[in-house]
ZAVO-754472 format. One line per field, with one value per residue (C-alpha): residue number from 1; residue in three letters; x, y negated, z negated. Coordinates in Angstrom, 1 decimal. Each point is the difference from the previous one (the first is absolute). Layout:
residues N
tiba <- [NUM / ...]
timi <- [ALA / ...]
X <- [X / ...]
Y <- [Y / ...]
Z <- [Z / ...]
//
This chain:
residues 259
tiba <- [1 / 2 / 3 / 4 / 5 / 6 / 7 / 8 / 9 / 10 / 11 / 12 / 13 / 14 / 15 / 16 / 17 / 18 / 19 / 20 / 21 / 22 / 23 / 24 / 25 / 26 / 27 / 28 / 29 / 30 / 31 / 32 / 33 / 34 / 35 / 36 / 37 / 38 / 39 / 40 / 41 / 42 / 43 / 44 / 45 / 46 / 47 / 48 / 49 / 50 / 51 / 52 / 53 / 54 / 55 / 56 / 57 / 58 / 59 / 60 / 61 / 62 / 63 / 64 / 65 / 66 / 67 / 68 / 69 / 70 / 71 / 72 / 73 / 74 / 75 / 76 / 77 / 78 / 79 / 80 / 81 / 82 / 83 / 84 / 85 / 86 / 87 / 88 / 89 / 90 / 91 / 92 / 93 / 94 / 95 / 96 / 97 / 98 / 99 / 100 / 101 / 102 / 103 / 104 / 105 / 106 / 107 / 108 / 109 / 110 / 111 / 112 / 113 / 114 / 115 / 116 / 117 / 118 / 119 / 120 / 121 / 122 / 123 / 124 / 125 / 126 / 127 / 128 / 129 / 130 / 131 / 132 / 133 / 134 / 135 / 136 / 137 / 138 / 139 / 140 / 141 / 142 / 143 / 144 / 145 / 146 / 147 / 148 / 149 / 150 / 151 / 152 / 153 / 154 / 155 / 156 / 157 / 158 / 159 / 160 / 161 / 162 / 163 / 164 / 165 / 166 / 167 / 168 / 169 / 170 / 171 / 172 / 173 / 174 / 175 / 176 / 177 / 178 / 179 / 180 / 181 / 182 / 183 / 184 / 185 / 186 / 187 / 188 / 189 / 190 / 191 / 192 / 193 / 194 / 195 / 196 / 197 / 198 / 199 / 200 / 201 / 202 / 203 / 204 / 205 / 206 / 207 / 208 / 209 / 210 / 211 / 212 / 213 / 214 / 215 / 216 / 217 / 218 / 219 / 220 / 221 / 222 / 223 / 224 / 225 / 226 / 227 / 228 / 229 / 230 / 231 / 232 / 233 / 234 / 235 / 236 / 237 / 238 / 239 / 240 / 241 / 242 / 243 / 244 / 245 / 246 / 247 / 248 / 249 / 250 / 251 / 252 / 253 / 254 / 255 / 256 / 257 / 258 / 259]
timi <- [UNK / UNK / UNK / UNK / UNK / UNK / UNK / UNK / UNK / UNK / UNK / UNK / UNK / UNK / UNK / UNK / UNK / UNK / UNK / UNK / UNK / UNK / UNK / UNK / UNK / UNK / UNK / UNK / UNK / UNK / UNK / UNK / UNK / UNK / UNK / UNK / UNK / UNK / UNK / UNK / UNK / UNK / UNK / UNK / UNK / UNK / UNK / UNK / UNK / UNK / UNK / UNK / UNK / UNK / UNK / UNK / UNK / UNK / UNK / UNK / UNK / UNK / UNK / UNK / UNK / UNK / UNK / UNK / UNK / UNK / UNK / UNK / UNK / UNK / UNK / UNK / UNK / UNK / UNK / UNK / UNK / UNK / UNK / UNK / UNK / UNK / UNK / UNK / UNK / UNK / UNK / UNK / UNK / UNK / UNK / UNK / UNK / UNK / UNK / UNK / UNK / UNK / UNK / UNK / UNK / UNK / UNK / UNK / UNK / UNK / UNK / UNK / UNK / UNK / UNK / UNK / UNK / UNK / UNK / UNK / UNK / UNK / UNK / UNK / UNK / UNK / UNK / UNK / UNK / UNK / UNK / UNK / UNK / UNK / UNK / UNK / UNK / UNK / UNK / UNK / UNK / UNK / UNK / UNK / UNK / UNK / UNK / UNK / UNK / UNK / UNK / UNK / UNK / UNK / UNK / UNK / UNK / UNK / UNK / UNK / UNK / UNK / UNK / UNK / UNK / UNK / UNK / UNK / UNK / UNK / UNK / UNK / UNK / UNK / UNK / UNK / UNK / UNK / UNK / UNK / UNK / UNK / UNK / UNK / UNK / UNK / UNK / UNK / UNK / UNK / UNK / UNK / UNK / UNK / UNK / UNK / UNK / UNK / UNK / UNK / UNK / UNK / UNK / UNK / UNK / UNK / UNK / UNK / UNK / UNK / UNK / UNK / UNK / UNK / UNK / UNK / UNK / UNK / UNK / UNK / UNK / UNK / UNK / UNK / UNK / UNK / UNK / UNK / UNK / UNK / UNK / UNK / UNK / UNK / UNK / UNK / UNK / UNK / UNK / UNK / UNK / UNK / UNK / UNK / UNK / UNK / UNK / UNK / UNK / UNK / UNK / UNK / UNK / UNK / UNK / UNK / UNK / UNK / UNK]
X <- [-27.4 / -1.1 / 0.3 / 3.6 / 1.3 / -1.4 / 1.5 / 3.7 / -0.8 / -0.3 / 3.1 / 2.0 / -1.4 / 0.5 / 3.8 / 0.9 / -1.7 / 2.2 / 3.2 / -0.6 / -1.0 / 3.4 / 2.6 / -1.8 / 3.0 / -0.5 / 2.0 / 3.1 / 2.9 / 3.1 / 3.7 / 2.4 / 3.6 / 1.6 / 2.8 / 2.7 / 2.7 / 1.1 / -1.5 / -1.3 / 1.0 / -3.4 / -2.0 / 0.1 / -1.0 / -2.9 / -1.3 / -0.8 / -0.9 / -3.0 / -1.0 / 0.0 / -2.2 / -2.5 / -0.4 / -0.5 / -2.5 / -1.6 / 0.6 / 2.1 / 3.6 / 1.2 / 3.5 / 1.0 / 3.5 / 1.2 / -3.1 / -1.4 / -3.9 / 0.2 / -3.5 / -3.1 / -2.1 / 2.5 / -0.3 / -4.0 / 1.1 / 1.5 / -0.5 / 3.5 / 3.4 / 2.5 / 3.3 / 3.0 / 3.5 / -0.6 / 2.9 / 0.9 / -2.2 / -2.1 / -3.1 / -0.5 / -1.8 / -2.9 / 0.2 / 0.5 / -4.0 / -1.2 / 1.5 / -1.9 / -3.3 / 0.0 / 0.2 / -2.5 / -2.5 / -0.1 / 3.3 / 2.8 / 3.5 / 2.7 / 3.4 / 2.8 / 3.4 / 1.6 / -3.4 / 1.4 / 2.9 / -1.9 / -1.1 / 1.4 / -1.0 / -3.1 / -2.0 / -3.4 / 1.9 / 2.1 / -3.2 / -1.8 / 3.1 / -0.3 / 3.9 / 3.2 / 3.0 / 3.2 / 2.7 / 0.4 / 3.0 / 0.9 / -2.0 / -0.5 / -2.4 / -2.1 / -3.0 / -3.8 / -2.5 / -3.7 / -1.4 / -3.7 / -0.6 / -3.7 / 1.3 / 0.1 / 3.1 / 2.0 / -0.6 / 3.8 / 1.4 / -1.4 / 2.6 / 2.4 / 1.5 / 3.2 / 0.4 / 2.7 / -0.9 / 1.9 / -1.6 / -1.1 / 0.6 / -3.2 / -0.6 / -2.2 / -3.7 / -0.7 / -3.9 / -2.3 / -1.8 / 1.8 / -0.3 / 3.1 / -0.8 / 4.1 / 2.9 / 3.6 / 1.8 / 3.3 / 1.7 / 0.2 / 2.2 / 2.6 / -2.3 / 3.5 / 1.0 / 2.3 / -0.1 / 2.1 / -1.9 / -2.3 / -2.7 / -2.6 / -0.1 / -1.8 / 2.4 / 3.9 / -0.1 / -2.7 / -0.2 / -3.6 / -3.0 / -0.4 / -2.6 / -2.8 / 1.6 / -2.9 / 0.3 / -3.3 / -3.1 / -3.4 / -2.4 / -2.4 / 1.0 / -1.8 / -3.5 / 2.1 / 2.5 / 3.7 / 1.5 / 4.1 / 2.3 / 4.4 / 0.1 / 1.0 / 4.0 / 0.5 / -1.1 / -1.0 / -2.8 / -1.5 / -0.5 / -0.6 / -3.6 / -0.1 / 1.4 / -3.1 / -2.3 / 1.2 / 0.1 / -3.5 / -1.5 / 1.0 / -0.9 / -3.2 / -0.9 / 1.4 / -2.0 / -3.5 / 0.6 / -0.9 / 2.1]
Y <- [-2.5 / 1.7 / -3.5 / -0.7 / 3.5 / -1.0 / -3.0 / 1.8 / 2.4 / -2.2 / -2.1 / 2.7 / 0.8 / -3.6 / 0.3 / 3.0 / -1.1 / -3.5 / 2.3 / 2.2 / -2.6 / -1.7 / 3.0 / 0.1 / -0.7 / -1.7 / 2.8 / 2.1 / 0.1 / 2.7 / -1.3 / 2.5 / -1.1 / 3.2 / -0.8 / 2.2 / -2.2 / -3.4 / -0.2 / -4.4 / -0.5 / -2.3 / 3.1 / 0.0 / -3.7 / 0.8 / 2.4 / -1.9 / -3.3 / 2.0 / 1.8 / -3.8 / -1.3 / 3.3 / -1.7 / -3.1 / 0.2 / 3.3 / 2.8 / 3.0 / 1.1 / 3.8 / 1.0 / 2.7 / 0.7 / 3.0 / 0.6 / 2.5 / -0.1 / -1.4 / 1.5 / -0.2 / 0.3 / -2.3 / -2.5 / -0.4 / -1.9 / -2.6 / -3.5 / -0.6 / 1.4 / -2.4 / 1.2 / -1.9 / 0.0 / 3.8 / 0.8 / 3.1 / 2.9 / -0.2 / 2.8 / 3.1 / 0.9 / 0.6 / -3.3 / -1.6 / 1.2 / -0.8 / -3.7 / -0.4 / 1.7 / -2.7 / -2.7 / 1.2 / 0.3 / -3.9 / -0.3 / -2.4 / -0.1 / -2.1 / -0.3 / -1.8 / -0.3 / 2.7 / 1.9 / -0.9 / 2.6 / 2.5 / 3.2 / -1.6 / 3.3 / 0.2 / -2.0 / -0.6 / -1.6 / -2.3 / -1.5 / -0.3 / -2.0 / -1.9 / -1.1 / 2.3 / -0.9 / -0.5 / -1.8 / -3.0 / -2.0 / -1.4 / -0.8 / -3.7 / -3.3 / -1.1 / -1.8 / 1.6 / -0.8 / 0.4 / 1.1 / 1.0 / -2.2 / 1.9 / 2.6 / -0.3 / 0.6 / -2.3 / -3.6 / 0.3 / 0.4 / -3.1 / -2.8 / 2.2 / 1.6 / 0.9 / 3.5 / 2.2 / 4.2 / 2.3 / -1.4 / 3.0 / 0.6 / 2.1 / 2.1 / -1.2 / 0.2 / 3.4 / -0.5 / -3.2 / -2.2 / -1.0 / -3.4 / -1.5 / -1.8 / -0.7 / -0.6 / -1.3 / -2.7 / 1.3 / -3.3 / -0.1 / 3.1 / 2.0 / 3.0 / 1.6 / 3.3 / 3.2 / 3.3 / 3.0 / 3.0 / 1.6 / 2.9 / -1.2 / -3.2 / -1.9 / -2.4 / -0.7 / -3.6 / -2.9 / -3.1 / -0.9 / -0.3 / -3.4 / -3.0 / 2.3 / 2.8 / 1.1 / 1.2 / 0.4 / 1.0 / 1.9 / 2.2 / 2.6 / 3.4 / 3.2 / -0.4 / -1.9 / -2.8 / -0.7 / -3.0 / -0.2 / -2.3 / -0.3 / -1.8 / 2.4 / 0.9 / -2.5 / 1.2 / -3.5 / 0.1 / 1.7 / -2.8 / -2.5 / -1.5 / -0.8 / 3.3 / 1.6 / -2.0 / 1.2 / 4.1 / -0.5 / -1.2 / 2.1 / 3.2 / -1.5 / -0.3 / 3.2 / 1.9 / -2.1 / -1.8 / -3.2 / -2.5]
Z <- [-30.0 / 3.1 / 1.6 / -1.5 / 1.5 / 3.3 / 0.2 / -1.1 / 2.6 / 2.8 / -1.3 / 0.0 / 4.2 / 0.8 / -1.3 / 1.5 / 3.4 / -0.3 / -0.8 / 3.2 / 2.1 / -1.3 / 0.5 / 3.8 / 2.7 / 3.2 / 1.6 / -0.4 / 1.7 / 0.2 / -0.9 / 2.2 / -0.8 / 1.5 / 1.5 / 2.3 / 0.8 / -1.7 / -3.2 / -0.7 / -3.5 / 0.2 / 0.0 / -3.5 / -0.1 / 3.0 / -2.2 / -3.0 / 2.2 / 2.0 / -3.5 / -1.2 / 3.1 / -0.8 / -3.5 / 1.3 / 3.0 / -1.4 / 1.9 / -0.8 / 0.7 / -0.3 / 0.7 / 2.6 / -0.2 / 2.4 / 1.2 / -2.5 / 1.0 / 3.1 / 1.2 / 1.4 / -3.0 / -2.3 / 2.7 / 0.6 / -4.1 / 2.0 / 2.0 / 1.0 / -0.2 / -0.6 / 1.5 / -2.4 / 1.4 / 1.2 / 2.5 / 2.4 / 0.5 / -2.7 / 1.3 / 1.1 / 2.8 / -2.1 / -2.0 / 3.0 / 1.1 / -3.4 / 0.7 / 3.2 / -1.5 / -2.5 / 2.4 / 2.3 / -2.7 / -0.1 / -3.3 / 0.6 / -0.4 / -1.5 / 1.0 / -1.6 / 0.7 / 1.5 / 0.3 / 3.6 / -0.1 / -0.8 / 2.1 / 3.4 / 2.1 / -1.3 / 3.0 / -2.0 / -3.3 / 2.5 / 1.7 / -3.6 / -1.4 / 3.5 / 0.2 / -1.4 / -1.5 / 2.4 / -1.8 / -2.6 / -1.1 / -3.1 / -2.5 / 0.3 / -0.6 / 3.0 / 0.7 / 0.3 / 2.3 / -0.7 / 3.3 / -1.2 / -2.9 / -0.1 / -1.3 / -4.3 / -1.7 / 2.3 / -2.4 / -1.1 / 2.8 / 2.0 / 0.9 / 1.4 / -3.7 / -0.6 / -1.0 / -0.1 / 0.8 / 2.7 / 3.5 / 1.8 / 3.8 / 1.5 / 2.8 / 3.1 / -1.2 / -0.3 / 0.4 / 1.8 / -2.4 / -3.0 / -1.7 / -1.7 / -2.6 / -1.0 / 1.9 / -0.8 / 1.6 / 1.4 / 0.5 / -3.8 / -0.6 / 2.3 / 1.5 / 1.1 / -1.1 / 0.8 / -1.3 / 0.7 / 1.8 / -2.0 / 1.4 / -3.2 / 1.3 / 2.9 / 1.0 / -0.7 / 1.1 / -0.2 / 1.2 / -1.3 / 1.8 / 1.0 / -0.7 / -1.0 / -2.5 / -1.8 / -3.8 / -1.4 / 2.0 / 0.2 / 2.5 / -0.2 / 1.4 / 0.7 / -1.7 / -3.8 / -0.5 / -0.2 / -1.4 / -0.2 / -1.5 / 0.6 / -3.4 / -3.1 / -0.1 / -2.9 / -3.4 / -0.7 / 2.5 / -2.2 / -2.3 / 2.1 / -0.3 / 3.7 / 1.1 / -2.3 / 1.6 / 3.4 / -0.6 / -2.4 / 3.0 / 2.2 / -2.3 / -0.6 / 4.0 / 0.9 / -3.1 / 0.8 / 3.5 / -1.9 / 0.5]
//
């Protein structure tokens, strides 16, 4: 009998130890859709996507919206914060430190979308994101161009793909050393565009940027990492297995530094 109960006992340990070791998470990462200015209607799309890719490669997602527990202490939780269509001024100055804190302790950073035009006076961010939003035309179809085909997450995208998404015009580098990964081909879509003056924007004219217009690219910054991608205006991203692919792996090397 003795022997029967000992057995059940250590069952019972080797179950619980499996279901621990199961609910273990490579890492977590902080969703912050705050947005103030345009609103993406993807975010609502994002949101569910990145929960999604948490499921599938195993690391948790938790949901800031306005910033309620932006701190310190809430932060030293986290691997990355993924920054999802954020626009305008999002921080205060005391966010803002909390931010840079986080990367300097060795955390990373993901930015997609308009994560670019977001907190434009706010030197640090600007560098970390590596290139800011300008100006974009029309949402049209053009052709990609794989630059770094080391980098994961890229496989659907080879061949020069088609893909239709608003085509970003950035901002000189902002800081030395990144590495693009993804560029788009501007002989495949009209790059022109006109706006009428407006003080919350960078630019009221573009022209594109040329044979080498980046869109998706990578460095590390200030002790952590950054990794950035133009794609993400269309809702449909969001359910596009390549696109997955391409913000899964860049979460997962901005969270671990593994590529």
């Amino acid at each position: 009998m003795k022997f029967v109960k000992a057995c059940l006992f250590i069952s019972l340990l080797l179950i619980g130890t499996s279901v621990h070791v199961s609910a273990q998470k490579q890492f977590r990462a902080l969703l912050v859709t705050t947005t103030r200015g345009w609103h993406h209607e993807s975010i609502h799309a994002g949101v569910l996507a990145v929960q999604q890719l948490g499921v599938k490669h195993n690391f948790q997602v938790d949901l800031l919206e306005d910033n309620y527990g932006f701190t310190d202490n809430t932060l030293k939780n986290y691997q990355v914060v993924i920054f999802l269509n954020t626009t305008g001024d999002i921080f205060n100055e005391q966010e803002q430190k909390v931010m840079e804190r986080f990367i300097k302790s060795g955390k990373g950073f993901m930015g997609i979308h308009s994560a670019s035009d977001t907190e434009y006076d706010w030197a640090w961010y600007t560098q970390l994101v590596g290139r800011m939003f300008q100006i974009h035309p029309a949402i049209q179809s053009a052709r990609l161009q794989v630059l770094d085909a080391s980098f994961p997450g890229l496989e659907g995208f080879a061949n020069n793909k088609q893909w239709t998404d608003e085509w970003y015009e950035f901002s000189p580098d902002k800081v030395q050393g990144l590495v693009t990964v993804l560029a788009v081909d501007e002989k495949t879509y009209n790059p022109n565009v006109s706006w009428e003056a407006n003080p919350n924007r960078q630019a009221i004219s573009g022209k594109g940027m040329g044979v080498f217009h980046p869109i998706a690219w990578y460095h590390n910054f200030d002790g952590g990492r950054s990794f950035y991608t133009n794609l993400g205006h269309v809702p449909s991203d969001f359910s596009d297995p390549n696109y997955l692919s391409h913000i899964a792996a860049g979460i997962i090397w901005a969270a671990t530094g593994k590529k």
